[in-house]
N, C-alpha and C positions, 0 to 999 in steps of 0.2 A: 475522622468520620468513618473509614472504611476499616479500621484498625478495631473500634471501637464494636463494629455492628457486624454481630454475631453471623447475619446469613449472605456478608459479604466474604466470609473467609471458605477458601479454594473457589470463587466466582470465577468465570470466565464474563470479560468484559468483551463485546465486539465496536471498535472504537470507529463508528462509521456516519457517515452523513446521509441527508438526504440523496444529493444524487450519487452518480456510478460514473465512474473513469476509466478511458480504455489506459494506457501505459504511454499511449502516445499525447494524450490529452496530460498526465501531469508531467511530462517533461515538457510540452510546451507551456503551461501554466509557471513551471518555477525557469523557463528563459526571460518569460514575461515579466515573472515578478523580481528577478534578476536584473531588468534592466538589458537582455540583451539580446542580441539578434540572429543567433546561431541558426545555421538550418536543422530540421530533422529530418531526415535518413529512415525512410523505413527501411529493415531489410528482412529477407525470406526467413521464418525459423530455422531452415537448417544453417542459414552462415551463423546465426547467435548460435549454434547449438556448437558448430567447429571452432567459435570465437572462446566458446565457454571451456572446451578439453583445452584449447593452447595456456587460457590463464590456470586450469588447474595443475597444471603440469610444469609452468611457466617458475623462472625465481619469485622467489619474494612471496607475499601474503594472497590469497587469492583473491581477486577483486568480481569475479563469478565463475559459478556453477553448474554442469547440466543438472544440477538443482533446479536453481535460479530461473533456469529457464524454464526449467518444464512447471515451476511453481505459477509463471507466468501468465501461463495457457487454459491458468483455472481461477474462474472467475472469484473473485474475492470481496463476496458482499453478503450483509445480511441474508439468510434464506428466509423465502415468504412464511409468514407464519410463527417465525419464533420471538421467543422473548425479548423483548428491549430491554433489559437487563439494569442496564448504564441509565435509561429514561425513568425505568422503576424504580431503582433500588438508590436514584442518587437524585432523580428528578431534573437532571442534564439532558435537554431537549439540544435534538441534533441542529445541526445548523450547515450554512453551506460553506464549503471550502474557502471562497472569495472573502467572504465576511470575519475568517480568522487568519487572514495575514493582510497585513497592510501595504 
């Protein structure tokens, strides 16, 4: 389909739902749907931020970033007004988080 149709090629798709999620809300969502009962932990951005030099610096693969984190702090959702792209161009009406996992 998207191979095929000419004004789908270089698209940016933004693969987003009806509603908005803080960070703290889908790590409690996938405890839940996980089955499990962990607590969550807020903590101040500057411990993630000294959490995030120790893994960059740290052995082995980094598991995050002061990327990561500062990419955090910016909200990551459709902006008002623009194209629905994905609703247009493929007729994939958003839908709510809960509804696509069981």
């Amino acid at each position: 389909m998207a191979l095929e149709d000419q004004r789908t090629i270089h698209g940016i798709y933004d693969l987003v739902g009806p509603e908005v999620f803080s960070m703290e809300d889908l790590v409690r969502f996938a405890i839940r749907k996980a089955g499990k009962k962990n607590p969550v932990i807020s903590l101040p951005n500057w411990v993630g931020y000294l959490q995030a030099i120790a893994f960059e610096f740290g052995p082995g693969p980094t598991l995050m970033s002061r990327d990561n984190i500062a990419s955090m702090s910016v909200p990551n959702v459709l902006a008002l007004g623009s194209r629905d792209s994905l609703s247009e161009d493929f007729g994939i009406a958003k839908q709510h988080l809960e509804s696509l996992i069981a």
